[in-house]
C-alpha positions as CSV (number, residue, x, y, z in Angstrom):
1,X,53.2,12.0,2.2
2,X,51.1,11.3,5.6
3,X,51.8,7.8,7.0
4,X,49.0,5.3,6.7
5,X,48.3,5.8,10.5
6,X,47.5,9.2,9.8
7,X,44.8,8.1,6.6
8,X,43.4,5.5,8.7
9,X,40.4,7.6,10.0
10,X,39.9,9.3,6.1
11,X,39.7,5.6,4.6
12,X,37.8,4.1,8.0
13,X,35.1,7.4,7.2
14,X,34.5,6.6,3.5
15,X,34.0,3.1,3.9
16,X,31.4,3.7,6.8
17,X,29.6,6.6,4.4
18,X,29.7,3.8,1.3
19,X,28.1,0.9,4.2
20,X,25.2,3.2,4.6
21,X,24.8,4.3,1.4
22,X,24.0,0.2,0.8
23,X,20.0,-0.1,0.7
24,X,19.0,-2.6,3.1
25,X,16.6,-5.8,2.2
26,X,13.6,-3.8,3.6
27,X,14.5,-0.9,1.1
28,X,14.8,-3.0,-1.4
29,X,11.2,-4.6,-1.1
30,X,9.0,-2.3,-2.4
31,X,5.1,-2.4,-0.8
32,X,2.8,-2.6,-4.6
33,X,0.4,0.0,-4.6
34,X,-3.0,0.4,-6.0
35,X,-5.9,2.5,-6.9
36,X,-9.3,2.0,-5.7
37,X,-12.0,5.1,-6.4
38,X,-15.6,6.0,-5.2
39,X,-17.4,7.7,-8.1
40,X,-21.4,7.8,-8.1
41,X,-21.4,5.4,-5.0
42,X,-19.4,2.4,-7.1
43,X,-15.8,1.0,-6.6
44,X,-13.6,1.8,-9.4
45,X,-12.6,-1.0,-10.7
46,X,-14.4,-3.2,-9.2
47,X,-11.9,-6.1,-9.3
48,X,-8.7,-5.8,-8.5
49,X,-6.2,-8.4,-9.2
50,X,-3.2,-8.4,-6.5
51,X,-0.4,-10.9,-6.4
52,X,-0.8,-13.5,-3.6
53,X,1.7,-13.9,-0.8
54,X,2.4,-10.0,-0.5
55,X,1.9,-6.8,1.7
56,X,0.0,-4.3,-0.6
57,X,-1.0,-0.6,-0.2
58,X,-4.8,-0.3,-1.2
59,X,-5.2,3.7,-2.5
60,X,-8.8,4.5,-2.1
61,X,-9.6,7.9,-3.8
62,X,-13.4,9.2,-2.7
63,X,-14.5,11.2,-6.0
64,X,-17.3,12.1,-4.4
65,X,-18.8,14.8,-2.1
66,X,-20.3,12.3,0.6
67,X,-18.5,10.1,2.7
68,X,-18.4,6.1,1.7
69,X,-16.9,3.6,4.4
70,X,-14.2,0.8,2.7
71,X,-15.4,-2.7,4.2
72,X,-14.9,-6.0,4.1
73,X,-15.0,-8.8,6.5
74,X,-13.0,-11.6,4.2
75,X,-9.7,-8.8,4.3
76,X,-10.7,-7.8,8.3
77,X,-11.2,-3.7,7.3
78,X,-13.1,-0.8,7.7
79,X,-12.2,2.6,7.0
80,X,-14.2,5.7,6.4
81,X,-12.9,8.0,3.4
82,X,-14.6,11.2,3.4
83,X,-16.3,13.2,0.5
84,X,-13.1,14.3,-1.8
85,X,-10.7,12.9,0.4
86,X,-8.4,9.6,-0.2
87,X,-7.3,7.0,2.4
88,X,-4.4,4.4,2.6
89,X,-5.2,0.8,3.4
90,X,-2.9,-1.5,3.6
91,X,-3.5,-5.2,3.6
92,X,-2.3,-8.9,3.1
93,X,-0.4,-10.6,2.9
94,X,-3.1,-12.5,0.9
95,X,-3.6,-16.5,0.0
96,X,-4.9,-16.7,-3.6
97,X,-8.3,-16.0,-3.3
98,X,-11.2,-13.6,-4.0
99,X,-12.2,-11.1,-0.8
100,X,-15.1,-9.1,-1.1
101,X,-15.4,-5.8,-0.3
102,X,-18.2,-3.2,0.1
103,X,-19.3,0.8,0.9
104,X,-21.2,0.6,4.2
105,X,-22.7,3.6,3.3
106,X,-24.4,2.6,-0.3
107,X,-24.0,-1.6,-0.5
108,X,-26.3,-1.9,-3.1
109,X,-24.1,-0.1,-5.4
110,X,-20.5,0.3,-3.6
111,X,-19.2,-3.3,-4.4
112,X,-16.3,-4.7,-5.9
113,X,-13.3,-8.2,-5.1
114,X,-10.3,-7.7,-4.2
115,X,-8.4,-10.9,-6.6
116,X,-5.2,-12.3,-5.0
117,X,-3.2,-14.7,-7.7
């Protein structure tokens, strides 16, 4: 039977594989994500409750075949999806609130809240 001195690296290599298996806080806290699409020049929906007080990743699909630009001054973005294409924005954390957004390209139509409760 090998002495313990002679385990002592096996037992010292599982622990250190089990510690990294261990998900870390930042793992652990998942960024929400939700959907946002551009179809006939209107946000889809066109409010969007988020929760307050959290990072969240904003999906933006653009349905269709011309570009629309994503802005909004209250949440301090801009970003230009292309016809067909989708986009990641990501944005807060928010204080309950309601933050307007618009399509730069079609405002009279392209509108919609972002809701933060």
């Amino acid at each position: 039977m090998p002495s313990i001195k002679s385990r002592a690296p096996i037992v010292f290599g599982a622990l250190l594989a089990g510690w990294m298996l261990i998900p870390t806080a930042s793992a652990l806290a998942q960024t929400p994500v939700f959907a946002l699409t551009i179809k006939d020049h209107k946000f889809e929906p066109t409010e969007l409750e988020v929760p307050a007080g959290q990072k969240i990743e904003l999906q933006v699909k653009n349905l269709d075949p011309t570009p629309e630009e994503f802005e909004s001054h209250s949440l301090r973005r801009e970003k230009v999806i292309p016809g067909g294409q989708q986009a990641t924005i990501y944005i807060g954390p928010l204080s309950a609130g309601r933050y307007e957004f618009f399509g730069e390209f079609n405002p009279k139509t392209a509108r919609g809240a972002v809701v933060a409760k």
